[in-house]
C-alpha positions as CSV (number, residue, x, y, z in Angstrom):
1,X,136.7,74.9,117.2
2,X,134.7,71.8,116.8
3,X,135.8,69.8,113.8
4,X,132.3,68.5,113.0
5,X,130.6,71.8,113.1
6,X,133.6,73.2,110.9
7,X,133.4,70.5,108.5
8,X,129.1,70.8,108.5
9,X,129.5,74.4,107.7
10,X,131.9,74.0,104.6
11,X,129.9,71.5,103.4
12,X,126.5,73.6,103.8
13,X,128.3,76.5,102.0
14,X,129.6,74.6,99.2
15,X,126.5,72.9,98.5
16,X,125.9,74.8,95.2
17,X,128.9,74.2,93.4
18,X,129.0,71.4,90.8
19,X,126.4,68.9,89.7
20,X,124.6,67.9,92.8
21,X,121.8,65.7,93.3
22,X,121.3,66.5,96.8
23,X,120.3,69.8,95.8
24,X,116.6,70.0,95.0
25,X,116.1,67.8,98.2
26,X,117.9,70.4,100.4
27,X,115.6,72.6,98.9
28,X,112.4,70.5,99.6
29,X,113.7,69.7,102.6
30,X,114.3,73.7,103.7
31,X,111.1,75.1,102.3
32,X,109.2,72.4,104.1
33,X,110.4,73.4,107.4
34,X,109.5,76.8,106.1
35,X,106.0,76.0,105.1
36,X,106.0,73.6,108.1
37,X,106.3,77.0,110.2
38,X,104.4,79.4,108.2
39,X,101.2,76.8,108.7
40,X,101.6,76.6,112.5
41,X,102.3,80.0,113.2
42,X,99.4,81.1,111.4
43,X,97.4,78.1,112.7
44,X,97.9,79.9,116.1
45,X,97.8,83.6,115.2
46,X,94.2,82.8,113.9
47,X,92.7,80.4,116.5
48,X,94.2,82.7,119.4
49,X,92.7,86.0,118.0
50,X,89.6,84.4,117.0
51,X,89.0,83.0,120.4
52,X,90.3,86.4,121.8
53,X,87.7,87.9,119.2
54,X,84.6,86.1,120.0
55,X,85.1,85.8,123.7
56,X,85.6,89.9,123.7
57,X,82.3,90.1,122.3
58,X,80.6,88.2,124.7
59,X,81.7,89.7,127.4
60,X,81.0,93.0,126.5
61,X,77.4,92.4,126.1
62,X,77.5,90.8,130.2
63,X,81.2,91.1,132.0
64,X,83.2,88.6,133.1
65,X,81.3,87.3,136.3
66,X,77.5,88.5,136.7
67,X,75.4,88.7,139.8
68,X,71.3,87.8,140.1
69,X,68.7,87.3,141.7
70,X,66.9,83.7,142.2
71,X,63.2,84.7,142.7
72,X,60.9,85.5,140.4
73,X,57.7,88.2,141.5
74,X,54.6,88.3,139.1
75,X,54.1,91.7,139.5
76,X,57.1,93.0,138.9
77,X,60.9,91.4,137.4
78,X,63.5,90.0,139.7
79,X,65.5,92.8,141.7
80,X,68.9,92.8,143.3
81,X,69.1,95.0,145.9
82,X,72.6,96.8,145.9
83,X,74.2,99.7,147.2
84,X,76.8,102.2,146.7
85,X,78.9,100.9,149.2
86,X,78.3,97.4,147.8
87,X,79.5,97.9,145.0
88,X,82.9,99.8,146.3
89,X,83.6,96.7,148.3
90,X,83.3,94.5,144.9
91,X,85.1,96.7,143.3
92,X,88.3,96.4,145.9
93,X,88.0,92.3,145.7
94,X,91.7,91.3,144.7
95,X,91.1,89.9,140.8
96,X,88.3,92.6,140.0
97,X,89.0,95.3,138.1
98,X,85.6,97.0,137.7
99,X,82.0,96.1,139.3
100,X,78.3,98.0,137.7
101,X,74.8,97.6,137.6
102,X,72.1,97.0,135.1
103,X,68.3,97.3,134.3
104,X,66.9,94.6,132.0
105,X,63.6,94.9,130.6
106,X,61.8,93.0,127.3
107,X,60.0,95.1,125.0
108,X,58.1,95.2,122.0
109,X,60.0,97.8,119.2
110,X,57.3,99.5,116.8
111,X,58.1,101.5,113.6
112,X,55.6,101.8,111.5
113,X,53.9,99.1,111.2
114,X,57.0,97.0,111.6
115,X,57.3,94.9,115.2
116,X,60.7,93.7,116.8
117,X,60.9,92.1,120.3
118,X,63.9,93.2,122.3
119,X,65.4,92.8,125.8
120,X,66.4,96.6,126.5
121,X,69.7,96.8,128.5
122,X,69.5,100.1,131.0
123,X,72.9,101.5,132.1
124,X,74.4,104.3,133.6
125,X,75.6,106.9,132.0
126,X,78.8,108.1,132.4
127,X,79.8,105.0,134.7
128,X,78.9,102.5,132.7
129,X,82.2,101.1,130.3
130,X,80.9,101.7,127.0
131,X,84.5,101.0,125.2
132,X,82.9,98.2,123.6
133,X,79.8,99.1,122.0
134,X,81.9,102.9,121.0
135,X,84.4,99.9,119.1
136,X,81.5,98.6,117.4
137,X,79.0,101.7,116.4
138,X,78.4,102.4,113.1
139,X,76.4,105.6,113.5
140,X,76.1,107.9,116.1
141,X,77.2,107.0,120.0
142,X,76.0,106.3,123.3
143,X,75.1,109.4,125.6
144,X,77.8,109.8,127.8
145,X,75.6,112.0,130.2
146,X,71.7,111.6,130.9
147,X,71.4,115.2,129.8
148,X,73.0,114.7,126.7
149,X,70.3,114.0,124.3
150,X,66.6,115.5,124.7
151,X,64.2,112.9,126.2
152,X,65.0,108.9,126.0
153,X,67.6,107.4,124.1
154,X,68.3,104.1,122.7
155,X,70.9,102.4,120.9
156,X,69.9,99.5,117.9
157,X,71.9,96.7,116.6
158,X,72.2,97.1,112.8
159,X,70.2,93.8,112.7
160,X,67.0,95.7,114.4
161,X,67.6,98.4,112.4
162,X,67.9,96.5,109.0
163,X,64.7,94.9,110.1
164,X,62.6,97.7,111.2
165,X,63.9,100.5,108.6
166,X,64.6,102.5,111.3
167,X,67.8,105.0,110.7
168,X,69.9,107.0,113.2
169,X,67.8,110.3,114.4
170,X,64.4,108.4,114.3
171,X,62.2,108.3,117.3
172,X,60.6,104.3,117.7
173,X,57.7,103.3,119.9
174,X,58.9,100.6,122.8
175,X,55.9,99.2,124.2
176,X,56.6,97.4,127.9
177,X,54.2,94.6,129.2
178,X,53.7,95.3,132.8
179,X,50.3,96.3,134.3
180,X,49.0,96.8,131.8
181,X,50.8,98.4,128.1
182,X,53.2,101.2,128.7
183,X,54.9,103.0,126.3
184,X,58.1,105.2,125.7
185,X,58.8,107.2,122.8
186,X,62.5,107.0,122.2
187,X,65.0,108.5,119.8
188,X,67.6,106.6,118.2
189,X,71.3,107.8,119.2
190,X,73.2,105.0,117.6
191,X,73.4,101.8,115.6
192,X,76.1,99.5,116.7
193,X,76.9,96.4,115.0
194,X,79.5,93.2,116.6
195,X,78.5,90.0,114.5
196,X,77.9,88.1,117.2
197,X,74.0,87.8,116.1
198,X,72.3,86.1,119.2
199,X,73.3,89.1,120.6
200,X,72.5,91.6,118.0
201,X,68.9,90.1,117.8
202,X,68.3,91.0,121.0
203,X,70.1,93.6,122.7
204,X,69.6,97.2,122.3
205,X,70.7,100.0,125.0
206,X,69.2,103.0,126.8
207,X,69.4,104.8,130.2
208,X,68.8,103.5,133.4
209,X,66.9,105.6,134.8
210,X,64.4,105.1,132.0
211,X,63.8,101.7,132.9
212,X,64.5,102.6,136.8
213,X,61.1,104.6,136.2
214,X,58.9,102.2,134.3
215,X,59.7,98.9,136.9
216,X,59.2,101.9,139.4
217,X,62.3,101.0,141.5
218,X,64.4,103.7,143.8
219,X,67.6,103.4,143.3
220,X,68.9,101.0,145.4
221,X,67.1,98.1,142.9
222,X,68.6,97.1,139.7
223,X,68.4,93.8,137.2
224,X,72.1,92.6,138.2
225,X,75.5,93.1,138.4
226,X,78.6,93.1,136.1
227,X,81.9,92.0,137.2
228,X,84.8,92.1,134.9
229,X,88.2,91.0,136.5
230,X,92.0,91.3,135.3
231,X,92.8,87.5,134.0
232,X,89.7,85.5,132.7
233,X,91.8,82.7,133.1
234,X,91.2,82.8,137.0
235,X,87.4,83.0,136.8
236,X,86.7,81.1,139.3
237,X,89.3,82.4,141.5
238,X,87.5,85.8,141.2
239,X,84.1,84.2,141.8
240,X,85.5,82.7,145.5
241,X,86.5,86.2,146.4
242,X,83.6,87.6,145.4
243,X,81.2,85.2,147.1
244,X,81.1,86.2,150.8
245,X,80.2,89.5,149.7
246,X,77.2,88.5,147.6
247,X,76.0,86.3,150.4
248,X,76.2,89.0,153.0
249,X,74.4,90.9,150.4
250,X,71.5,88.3,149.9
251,X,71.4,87.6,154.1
252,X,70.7,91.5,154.7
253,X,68.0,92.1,152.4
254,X,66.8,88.3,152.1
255,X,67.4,87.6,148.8
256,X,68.7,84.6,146.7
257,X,71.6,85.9,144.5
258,X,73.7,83.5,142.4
259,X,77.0,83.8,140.4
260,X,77.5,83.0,137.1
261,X,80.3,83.2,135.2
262,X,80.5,84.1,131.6
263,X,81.2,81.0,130.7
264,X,78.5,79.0,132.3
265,X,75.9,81.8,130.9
266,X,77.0,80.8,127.0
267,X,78.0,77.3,127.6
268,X,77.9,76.2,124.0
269,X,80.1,79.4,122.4
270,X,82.8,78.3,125.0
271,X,82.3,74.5,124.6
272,X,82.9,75.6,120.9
273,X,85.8,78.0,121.4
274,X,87.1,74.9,123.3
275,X,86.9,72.8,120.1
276,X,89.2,75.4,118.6
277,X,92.1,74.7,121.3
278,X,92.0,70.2,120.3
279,X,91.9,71.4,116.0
280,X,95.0,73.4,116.4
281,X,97.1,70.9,118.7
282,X,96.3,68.2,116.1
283,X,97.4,70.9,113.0
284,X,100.7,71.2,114.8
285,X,101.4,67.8,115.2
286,X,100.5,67.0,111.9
287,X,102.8,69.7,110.0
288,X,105.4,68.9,112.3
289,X,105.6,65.8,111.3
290,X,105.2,66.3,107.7
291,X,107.9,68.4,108.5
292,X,110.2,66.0,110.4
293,X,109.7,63.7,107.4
294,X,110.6,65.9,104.8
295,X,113.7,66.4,106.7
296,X,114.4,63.0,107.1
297,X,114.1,62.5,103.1
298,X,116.6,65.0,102.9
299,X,119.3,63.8,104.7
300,X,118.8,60.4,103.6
301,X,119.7,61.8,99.8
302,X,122.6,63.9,101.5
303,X,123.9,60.6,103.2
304,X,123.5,58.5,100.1
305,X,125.4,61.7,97.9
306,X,128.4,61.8,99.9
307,X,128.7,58.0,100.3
308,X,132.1,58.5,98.9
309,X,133.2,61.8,101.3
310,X,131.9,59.5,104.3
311,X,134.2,56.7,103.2
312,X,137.1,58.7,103.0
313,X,136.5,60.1,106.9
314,X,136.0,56.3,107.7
315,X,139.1,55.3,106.0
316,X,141.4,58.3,108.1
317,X,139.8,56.8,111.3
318,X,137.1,58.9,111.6
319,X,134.4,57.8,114.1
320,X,130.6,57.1,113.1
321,X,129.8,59.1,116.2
322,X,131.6,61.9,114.3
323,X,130.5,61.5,110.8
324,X,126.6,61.5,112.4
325,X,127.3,64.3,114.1
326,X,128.6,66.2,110.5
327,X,125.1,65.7,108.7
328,X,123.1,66.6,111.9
329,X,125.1,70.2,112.1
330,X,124.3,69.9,108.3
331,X,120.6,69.4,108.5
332,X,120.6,71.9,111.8
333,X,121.7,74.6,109.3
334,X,119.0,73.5,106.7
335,X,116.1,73.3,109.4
336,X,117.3,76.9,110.7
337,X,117.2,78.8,107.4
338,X,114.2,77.4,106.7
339,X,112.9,78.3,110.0
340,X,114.0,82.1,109.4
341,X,112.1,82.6,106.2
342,X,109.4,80.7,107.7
343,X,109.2,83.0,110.4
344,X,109.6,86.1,108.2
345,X,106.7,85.1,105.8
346,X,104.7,84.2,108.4
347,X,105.6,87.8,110.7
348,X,104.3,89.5,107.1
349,X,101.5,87.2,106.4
350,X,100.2,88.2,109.6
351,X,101.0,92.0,109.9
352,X,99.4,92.0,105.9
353,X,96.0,90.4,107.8
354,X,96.3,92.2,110.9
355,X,96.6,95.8,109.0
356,X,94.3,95.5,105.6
357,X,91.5,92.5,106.4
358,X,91.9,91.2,103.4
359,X,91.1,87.6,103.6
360,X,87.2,88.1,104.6
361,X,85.2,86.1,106.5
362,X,81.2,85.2,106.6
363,X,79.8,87.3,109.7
364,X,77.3,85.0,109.8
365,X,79.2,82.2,110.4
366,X,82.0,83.3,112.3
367,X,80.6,86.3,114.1
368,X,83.1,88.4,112.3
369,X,83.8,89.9,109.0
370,X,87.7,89.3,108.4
371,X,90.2,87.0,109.6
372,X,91.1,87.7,113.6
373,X,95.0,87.8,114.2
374,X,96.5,88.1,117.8
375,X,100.3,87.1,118.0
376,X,101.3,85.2,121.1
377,X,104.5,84.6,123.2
378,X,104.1,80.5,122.2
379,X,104.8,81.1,118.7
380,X,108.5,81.8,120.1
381,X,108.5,78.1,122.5
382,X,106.7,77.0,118.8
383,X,109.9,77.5,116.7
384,X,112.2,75.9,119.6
385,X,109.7,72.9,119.6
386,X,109.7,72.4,115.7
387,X,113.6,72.8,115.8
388,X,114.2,70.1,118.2
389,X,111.5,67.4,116.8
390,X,113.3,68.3,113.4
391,X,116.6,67.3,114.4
392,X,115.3,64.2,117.2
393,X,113.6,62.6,113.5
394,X,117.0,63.1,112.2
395,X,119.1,60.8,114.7
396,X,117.6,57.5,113.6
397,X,118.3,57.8,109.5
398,X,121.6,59.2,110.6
399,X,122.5,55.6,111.6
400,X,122.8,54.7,108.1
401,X,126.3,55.9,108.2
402,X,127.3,53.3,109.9
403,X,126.5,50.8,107.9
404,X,128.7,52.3,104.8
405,X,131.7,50.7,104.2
406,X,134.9,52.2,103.6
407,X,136.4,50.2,100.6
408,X,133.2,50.1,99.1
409,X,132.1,53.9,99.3
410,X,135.4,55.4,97.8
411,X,134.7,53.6,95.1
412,X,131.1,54.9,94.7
413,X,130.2,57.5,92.3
């Protein structure tokens, strides 16, 4: 067995006995590691779910990757003409996971004497992935059929709804500007509700074929197309897959589609997601070096404690090398149970968060109403990181051993 690590562990485990005054700087020392991990994996539990949060919400008002056309008609709005089969060959791109179509069309919302403007958002029902407004309604649901409620349907953000006083079961007035006023009569089958209010202002739901009818299109003409792939990491991976399909698109009916990715459609909600990333990197390097420090306090009181146990080794011809080697397995031990219950408050902290909400936020301000959580695989590389920094800071104040003298040390007390 190795002598050092034997000798480290008998003195960790008989740290408690007798007057010590290395004690309550073990302590320190431990439950800063402990804090030291508790801040930086929550640090990263919250700046990973509320990026994972907010970018969610996005993208499930628009996909991942979204297809449209360049020109602009005066007597009607910009078309992309797409078929069936066009969309079955997006949909086998390698990276996409799903491909669908749209109708966009501005309105004016009347109730009463109330007036809201609104961009309607036409999809199809039954084919259309409506996971992530079903995740966010508050009353009632989108139709999953076109038969499934009596005449047209729409779905209202709570914020349109708050404004207008309309309530689930209501039928509104939705006037259209295009030739001319038209109107539609529609009842409301739902009230949804994500936060994320520059979408909420605007966005409300209905069929398709509603709008298909007004804009007087066949079906081969929609607003645009929705793209979601498997890794939004590799974006623009997907979008160079996808592009010699859209361009053989736009060559046989003439058009001028474009690609945008979700990204460059909300520039400044990603610039500010990205903000996110540089805050957390310079929270972890700042705990872990209040950390490191309060380590290296600790052993420093250690080495200065046992002045007289390092003399003793020195004077039985015990090597520096050795004795530095003692107080690092020492402080290893220290740095790893702080580390555990670190890591156990932390795990609770978290689950507590994750499970009950109950540290609210301001919807307003961060587009949600309770802190996000998301645990990720770096909180494990996290612990190895802070472990090894931890012990590096110690191998510089460990050279004070070196500089104790025997005959002088014994003597100390």
């Amino acid at each position: 067995m190795d002598i050092e690590l034997f000798i480290a562990k008998r003195l960790y485990h008989a740290r408690r006995g007798g007057r010590k005054i290395s004690r309550p700087a073990t302590t320190i020392a431990q439950w800063g590691v402990s804090v030291g991990i508790i801040v930086m994996m929550l640090s990263l539990a919250i700046v990973i779910g509320f990026k994972k949060e907010v970018r969610e919400k996005i993208i499930g008002f628009g996909g991942h990757i979204q297809v449209n056309n360049y020109e602009t008609n005066d007597n009607e709005p910009p078309f992309v003409i797409v078929t069936a089969a066009d969309i079955k060959d997006i949909r086998a791109c390698e990276g996409v996971t799903n491909a669908v179509t749209n109708i966009q069309k501005p309105g004016l919302l009347a109730v009463g004497e109330e007036f809201e403007g609104i961009m309607l958002k036409g999809i199809e029902e039954g084919v259309y992935d409506t996971s992530f407004f079903a995740a966010h309604m508050l009353e009632g649901s989108i139709p999953s059929s076109p038969d499934s409620v009596n005449g047209h349907w729409v779905a209202l953000s709570k914020v349109m709804a708050d404004k207008t006083g309309c309530k689930l079961g209501d039928k509104v007035s939705i006037y259209f500007m295009q030739g001319g006023i038209k109107a539609r009569r529609m009842i409301v089958c739902g009230i949804y509700e994500t936060h994320l209010y520059e979408m909420d202002n605007v966005f409300a739901l209905t069929g398709m074929n509603t709008l298909r009818r007004l804009n007087g299109w066949g079906d081969d003409k929609v607003s645009g197309i929705e793209i979601t792939t498997s890794d939004f990491d590799k974006l623009e991976e997907a979008r160079t897959t996808i592009t010699p399909l859209i361009a053989k698109m736009a060559r046989k009916n003439n058009q001028q589609l474009y690609i945008q990715t979700i990204e460059e459609l909300f520039p400044a909600l990603f610039a500010w997601l990205g903000v996110l990333d540089r805050t957390v990197w310079v929270i972890l390097v700042l705990v872990l070096g209040i950390a490191g420090f309060t380590m290296v306090s600790g052993l420093l009181i250690i080495i200065l404690e046992k002045s007289n146990f390092i003399g003793i080794l020195k004077a039985i011809g015990t090597k520096n090398i050795s004795i530095r080697r003692i107080f690092i397995y020492y402080s290893c031990f220290i740095i790893g149970k702080g580390m555990l219950w670190g890591n156990i408050i932390a795990i609770a902290l978290c689950l507590l968060q994750q499970y009950t909400g109950i540290v609210r936020l301001d919807p307003e301000m961060y587009y949600m109403n309770s802190v996000p959580i998301e645990f990720s695989w770096l909180m494990l590389p996290l612990n190895a990181v802070m472990f090894l920094v931890s012990v590096a800071m110690l191998v510089v104040p460990s050279m004070l051993i070196s500089r104790i003298a025997p005959s002088k040390a014994i003597k100390f007390e």
